[in-house]
C-alpha positions as CSV (number, residue, x, y, z in Angstrom):
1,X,6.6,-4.5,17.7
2,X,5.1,-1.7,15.7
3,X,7.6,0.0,13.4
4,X,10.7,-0.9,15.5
5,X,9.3,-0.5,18.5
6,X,7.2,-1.8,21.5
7,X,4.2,0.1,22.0
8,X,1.4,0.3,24.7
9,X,-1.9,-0.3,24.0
10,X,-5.7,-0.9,25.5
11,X,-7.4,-3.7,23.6
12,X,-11.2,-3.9,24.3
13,X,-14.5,-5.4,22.4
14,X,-16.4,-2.8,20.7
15,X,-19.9,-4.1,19.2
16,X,-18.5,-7.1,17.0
17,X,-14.9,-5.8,16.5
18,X,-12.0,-5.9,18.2
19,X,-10.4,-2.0,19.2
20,X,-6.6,-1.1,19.8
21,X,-6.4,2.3,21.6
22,X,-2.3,3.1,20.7
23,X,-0.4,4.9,22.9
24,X,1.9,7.6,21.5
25,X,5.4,8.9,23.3
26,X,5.7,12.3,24.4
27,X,7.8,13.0,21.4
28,X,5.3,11.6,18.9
29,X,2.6,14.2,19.6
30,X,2.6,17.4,17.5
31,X,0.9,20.5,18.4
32,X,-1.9,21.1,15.5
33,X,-0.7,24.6,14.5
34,X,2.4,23.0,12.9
35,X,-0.1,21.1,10.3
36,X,-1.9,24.8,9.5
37,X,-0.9,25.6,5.8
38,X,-0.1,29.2,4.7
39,X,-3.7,31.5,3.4
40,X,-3.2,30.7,0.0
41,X,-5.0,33.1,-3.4
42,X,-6.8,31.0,-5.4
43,X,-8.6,32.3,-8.3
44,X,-12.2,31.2,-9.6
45,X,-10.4,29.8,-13.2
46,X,-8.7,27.3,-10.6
47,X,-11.9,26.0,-8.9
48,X,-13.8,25.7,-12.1
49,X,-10.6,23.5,-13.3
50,X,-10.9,21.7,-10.3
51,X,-14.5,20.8,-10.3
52,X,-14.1,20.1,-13.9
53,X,-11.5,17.3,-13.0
54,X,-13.6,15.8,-10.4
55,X,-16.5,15.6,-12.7
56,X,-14.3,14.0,-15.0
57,X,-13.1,11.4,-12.7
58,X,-16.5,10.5,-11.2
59,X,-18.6,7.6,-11.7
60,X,-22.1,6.7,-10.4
61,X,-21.3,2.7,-10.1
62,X,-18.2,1.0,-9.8
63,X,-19.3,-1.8,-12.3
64,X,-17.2,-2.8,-15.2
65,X,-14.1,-5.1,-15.9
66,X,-12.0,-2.5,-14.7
67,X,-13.7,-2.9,-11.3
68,X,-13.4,-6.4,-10.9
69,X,-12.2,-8.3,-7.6
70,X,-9.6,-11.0,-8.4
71,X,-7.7,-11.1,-5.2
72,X,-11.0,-12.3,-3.3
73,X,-10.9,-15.7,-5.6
74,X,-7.5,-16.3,-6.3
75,X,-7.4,-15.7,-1.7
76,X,-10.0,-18.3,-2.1
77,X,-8.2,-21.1,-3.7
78,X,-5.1,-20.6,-2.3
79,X,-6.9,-21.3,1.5
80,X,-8.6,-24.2,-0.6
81,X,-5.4,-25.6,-2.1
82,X,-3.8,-25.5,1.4
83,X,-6.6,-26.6,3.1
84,X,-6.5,-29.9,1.2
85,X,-2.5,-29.9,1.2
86,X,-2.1,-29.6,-2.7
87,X,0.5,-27.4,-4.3
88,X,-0.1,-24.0,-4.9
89,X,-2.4,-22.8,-7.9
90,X,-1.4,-20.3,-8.6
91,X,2.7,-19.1,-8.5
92,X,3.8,-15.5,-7.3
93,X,4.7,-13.0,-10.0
94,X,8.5,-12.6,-9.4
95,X,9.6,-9.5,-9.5
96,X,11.9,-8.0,-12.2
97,X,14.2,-6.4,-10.2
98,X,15.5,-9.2,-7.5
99,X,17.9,-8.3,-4.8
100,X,20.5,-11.3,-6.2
101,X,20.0,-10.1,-9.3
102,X,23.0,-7.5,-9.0
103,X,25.7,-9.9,-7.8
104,X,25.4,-11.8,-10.9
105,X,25.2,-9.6,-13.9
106,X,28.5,-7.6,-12.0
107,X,31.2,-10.6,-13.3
108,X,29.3,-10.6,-16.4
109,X,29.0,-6.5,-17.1
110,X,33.0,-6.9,-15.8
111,X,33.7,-9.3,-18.7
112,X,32.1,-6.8,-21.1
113,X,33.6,-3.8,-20.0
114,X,37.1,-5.4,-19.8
115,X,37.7,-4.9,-16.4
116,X,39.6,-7.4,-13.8
């Protein structure tokens, strides 16, 4: 199932990877002069403002803490910790907004508010 539904597909070797070739229905294929945007006027102050942000945003290396790969490790030791049946080391962030969270602070907000 791929978003809801079942979908046909070739699967073949390519080189050293694996290739799925998805079908799409009839109804699923657009005709390319919907996706054509309206000619547009843009003026020269816009481009240089442009190019200005990109050469603000650029970098030559991605180096730096603020480039640093922690999923790869903590992936790591998980497979690790599981691999030699210990508990997990490290715990999920929970999230702040839980989907039980609302059916308990209702009674509670009820209470406040004075309602039945």
């Amino acid at each position: 199932m791929w978003c809801g539904r079942e979908r046909l597909g070739l699967l073949r070797v390519g080189d050293d990877v694996l290739v799925l070739h998805a079908t799409r229905r009839p109804g699923e294929i657009r005709d390319p002069t919907q996706l054509l945007l309206p000619p547009t006027e843009v003026c020269h102050k816009e481009i240089a403002g442009a190019l200005a942000l990109m050469d603000t945003m650029t970098v030559d290396r991605l180096e730096g803490p603020e480039f640093t790969d922690r999923y790869t490790g903590a992936t790591a030791r998980i497979i690790e910790a599981r691999r030699e049946e210990k508990p997990r080391c490290c715990s999920p962030r929970r999230s702040r907004h839980r989907p039980g969270a609302a059916y308990g602070s209702t009674p509670a907000a009820e209470r406040t508010r004075g309602s039945p």
